[in-house]
C-alpha positions as CSV (number, residue, x, y, z in Angstrom):
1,X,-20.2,-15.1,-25.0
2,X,-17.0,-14.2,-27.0
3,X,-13.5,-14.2,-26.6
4,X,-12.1,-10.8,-25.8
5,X,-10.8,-11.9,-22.2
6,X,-10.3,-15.3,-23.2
7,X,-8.4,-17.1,-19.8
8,X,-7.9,-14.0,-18.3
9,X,-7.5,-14.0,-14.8
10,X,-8.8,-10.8,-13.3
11,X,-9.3,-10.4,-9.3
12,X,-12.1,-8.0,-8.6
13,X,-12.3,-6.4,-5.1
14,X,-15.8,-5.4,-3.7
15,X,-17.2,-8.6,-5.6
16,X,-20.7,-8.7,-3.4
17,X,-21.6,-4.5,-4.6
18,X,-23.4,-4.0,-7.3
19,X,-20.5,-2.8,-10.0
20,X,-18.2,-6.1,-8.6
21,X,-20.6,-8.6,-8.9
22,X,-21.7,-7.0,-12.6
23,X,-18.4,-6.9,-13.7
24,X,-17.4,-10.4,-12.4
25,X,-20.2,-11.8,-14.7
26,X,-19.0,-9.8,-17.5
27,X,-15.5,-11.1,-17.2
28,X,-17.0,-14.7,-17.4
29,X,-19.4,-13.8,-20.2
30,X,-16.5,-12.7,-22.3
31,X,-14.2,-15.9,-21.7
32,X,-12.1,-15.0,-18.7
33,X,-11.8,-16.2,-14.5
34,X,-13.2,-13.8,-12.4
35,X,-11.7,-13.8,-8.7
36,X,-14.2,-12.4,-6.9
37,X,-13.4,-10.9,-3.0
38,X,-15.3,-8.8,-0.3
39,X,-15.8,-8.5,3.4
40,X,-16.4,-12.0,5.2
41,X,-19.8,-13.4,5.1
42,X,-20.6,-11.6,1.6
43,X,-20.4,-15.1,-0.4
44,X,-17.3,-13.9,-2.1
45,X,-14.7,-15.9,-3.3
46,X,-12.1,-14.6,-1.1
47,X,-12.9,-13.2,2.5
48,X,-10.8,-9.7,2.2
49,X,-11.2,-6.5,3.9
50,X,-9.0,-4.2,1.7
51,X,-8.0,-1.7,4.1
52,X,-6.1,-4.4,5.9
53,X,-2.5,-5.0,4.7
54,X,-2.5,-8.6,5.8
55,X,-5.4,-9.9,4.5
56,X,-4.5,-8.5,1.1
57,X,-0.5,-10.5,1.8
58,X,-2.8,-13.9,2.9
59,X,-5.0,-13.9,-0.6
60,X,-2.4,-13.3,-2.7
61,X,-0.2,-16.0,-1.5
62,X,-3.7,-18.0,-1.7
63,X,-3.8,-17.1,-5.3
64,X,-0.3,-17.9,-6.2
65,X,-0.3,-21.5,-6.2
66,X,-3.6,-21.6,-7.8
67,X,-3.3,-19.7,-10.6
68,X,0.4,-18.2,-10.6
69,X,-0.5,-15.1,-12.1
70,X,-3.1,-12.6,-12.5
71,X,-4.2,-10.7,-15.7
72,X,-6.0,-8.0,-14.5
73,X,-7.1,-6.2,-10.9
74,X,-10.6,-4.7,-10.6
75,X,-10.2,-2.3,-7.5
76,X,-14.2,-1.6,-7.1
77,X,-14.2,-1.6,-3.3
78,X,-15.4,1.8,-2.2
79,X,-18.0,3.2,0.1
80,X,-19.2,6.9,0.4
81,X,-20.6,9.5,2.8
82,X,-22.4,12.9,2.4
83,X,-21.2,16.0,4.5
84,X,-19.4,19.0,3.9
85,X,-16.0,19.4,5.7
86,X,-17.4,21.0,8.6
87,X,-19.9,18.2,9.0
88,X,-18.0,15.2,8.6
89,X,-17.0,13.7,11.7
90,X,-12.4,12.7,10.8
91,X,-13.8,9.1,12.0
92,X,-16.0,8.6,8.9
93,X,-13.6,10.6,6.5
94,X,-10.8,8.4,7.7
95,X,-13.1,4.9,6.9
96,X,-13.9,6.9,3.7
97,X,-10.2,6.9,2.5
98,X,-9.2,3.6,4.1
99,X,-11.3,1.9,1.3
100,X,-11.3,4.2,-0.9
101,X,-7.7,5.1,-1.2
102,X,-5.7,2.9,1.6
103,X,-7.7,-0.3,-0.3
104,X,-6.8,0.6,-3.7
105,X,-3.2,1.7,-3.0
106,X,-3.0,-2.2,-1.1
107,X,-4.4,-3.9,-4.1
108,X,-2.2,-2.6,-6.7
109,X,0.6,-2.8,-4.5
110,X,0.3,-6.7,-3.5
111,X,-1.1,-8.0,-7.3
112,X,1.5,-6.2,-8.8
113,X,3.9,-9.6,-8.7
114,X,1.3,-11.3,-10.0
115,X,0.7,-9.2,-12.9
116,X,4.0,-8.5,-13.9
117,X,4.5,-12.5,-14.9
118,X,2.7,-11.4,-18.1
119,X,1.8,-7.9,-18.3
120,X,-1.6,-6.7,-17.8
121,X,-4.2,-4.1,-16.7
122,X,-5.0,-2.4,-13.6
123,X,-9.0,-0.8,-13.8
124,X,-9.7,1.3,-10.3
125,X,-12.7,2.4,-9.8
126,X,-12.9,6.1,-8.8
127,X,-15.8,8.4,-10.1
128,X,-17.0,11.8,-10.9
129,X,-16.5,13.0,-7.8
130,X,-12.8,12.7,-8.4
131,X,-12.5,14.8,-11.1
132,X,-15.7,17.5,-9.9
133,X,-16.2,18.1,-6.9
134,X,-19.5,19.1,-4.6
135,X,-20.0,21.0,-1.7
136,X,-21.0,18.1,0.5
137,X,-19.2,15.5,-0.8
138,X,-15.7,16.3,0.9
139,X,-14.5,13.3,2.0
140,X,-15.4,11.2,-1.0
141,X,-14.2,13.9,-3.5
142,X,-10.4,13.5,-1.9
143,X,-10.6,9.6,-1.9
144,X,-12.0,9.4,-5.8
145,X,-9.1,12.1,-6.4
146,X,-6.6,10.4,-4.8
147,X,-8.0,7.2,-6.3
148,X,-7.1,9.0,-9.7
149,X,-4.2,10.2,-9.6
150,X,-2.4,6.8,-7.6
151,X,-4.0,5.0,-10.7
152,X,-2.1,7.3,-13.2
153,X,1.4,7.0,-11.1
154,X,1.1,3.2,-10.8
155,X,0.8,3.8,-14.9
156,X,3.9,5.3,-15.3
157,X,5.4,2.8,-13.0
158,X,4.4,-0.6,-15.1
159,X,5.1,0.7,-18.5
160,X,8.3,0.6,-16.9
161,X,8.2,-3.0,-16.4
162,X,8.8,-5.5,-18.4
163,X,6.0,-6.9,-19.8
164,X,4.3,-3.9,-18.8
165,X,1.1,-3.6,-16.7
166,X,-1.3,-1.1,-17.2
167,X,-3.5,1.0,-15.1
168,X,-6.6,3.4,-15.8
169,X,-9.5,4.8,-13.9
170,X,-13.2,4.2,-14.4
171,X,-15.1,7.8,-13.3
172,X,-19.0,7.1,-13.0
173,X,-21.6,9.4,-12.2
174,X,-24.5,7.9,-10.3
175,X,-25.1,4.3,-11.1
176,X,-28.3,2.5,-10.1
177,X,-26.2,0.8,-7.2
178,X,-26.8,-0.5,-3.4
179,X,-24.2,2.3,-2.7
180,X,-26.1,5.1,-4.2
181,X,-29.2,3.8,-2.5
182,X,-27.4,3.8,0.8
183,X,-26.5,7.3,0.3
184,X,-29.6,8.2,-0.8
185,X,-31.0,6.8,2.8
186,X,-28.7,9.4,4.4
187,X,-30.8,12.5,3.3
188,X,-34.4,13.5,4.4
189,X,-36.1,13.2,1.2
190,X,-34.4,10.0,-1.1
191,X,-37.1,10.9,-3.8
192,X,-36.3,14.6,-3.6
193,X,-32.8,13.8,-4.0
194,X,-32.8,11.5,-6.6
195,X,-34.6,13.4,-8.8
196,X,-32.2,16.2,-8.4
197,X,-29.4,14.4,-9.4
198,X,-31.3,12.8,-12.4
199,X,-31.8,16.3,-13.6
200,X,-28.3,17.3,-13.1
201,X,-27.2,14.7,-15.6
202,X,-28.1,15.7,-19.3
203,X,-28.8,12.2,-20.4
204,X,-31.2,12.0,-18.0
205,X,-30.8,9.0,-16.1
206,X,-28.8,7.2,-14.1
207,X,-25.8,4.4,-15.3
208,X,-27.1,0.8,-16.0
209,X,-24.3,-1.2,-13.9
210,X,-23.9,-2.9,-17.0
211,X,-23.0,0.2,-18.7
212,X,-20.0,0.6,-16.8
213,X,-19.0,-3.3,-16.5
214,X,-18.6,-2.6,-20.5
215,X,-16.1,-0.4,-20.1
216,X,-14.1,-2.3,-17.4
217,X,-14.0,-5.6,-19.7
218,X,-12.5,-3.1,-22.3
219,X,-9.7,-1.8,-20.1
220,X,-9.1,-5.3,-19.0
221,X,-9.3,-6.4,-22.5
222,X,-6.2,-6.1,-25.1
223,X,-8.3,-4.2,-26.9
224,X,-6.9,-1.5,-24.8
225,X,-3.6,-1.9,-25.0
226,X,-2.1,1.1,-26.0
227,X,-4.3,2.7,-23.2
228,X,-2.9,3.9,-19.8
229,X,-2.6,6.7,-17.5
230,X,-5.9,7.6,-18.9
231,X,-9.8,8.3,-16.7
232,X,-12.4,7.9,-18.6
233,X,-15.8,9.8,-16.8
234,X,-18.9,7.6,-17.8
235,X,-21.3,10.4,-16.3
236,X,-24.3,10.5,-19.2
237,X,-22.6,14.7,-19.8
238,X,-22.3,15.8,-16.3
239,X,-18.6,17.0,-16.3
240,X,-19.6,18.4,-20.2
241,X,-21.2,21.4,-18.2
């Protein structure tokens, strides 16, 4: 354990998935208070589904009185689908950017009171697929590009503030996550698959969670503060190509 986000308090959305709940334990390994929150009945913290405007008004007045402020925002909610744009049904592109997008638009939206008490840093979690995109990955490539560029407005927005709050966006390739398994599950052959996208990364393998919960705990960190508006791809060389 050290220092670096020494009484930090950072709320984390998507808490129960395998990046939150990584991330959550890296905050507390490193000194800070990690406010965890996900859908009801996932043993988070806070019962939140992010895609609803007033559940994120209700936590944040629950937060308030505890804590008074907030030092960082983890917006790691996120599911995806596989389908080109002819196969994607709108009903599961619209669920794609209601989490994706609608929940991380919410999030920085509602903590920003919070965080503006003493300046701090926004970390939204989009991925690869917002900056490259695939042929059958359209409804996730326009949430983790919207996902982007919001994160990079809401930048220029709180170094306007005073103190200032920071934002930047995590881009991942594939991560050994539940979410990558349940998209695996979608396909006909999950080995066939997996093994694809293994070779399609030149490092060979996929991210360690942990890899990426690094990262995060630097962005949230002061460390980084002379860092916003920026993405940073953690995708082992796959946007290199």
């Amino acid at each position: 354990m050290t220092d670096r986000l020494k009484d930090k308090i950072v709320f984390i959305t998507g808490a129960a998935g395998t990046i939150g709940k990584t991330v959550a334990q890296a905050i507390a390994r490193e000194g800070g208070v990690a406010i965890g929150s996900d859908l009801k009945g996932r043993g988070a913290d806070f019962d939140l589904d992010v895609t609803q405007e007033a559940e994120w008004q209700r936590v944040m007045k629950e937060i308030e009185p505890r804590h008074g402020r907030l030092d960082g925002l983890v917006n790691s909610a996120g599911i995806g689908t596989l389908g080109t744009v002819e196969e994607t049904d709108f009903a599961d592109y619209r669920r794609v950017m209601a989490v994706n997008v609608d929940g991380t638009f919410l999030g920085c939206k509602y903590a920003m009171p919070l965080l503006r008490r003493r300046g701090g840093s926004i970390v939204n979690l989009s991925s690869i697929s917002g900056i490259v995109a695939g042929h059958n990955l359209a409804a996730y490539n326009a949430s983790k590009g919207a996902v982007r560029l919001l994160s990079k407005s809401v930048a220029l927005y709180g170094a306007r503030l005073q103190p200032q709050v920071r934002s930047n966006s995590v881009h991942p390739s594939f991560v050994e996550s539940d979410m990558v398994d349940t998209m695996l599950r979608s396909v006909p052959d999950a080995g066939k698959a997996r093994e694809k996208m293994t070779r399609d990364i030149p490092l060979g393998r996929f991210a360690d969670p942990k890899e990426i919960a690094a990262l995060i705990v630097y962005l949230l960190s002061d460390e980084s503060g002379f860092t916003t508006g920026a993405e940073f791809p953690v995708d082992g060389g796959l946007s290199a190509r």
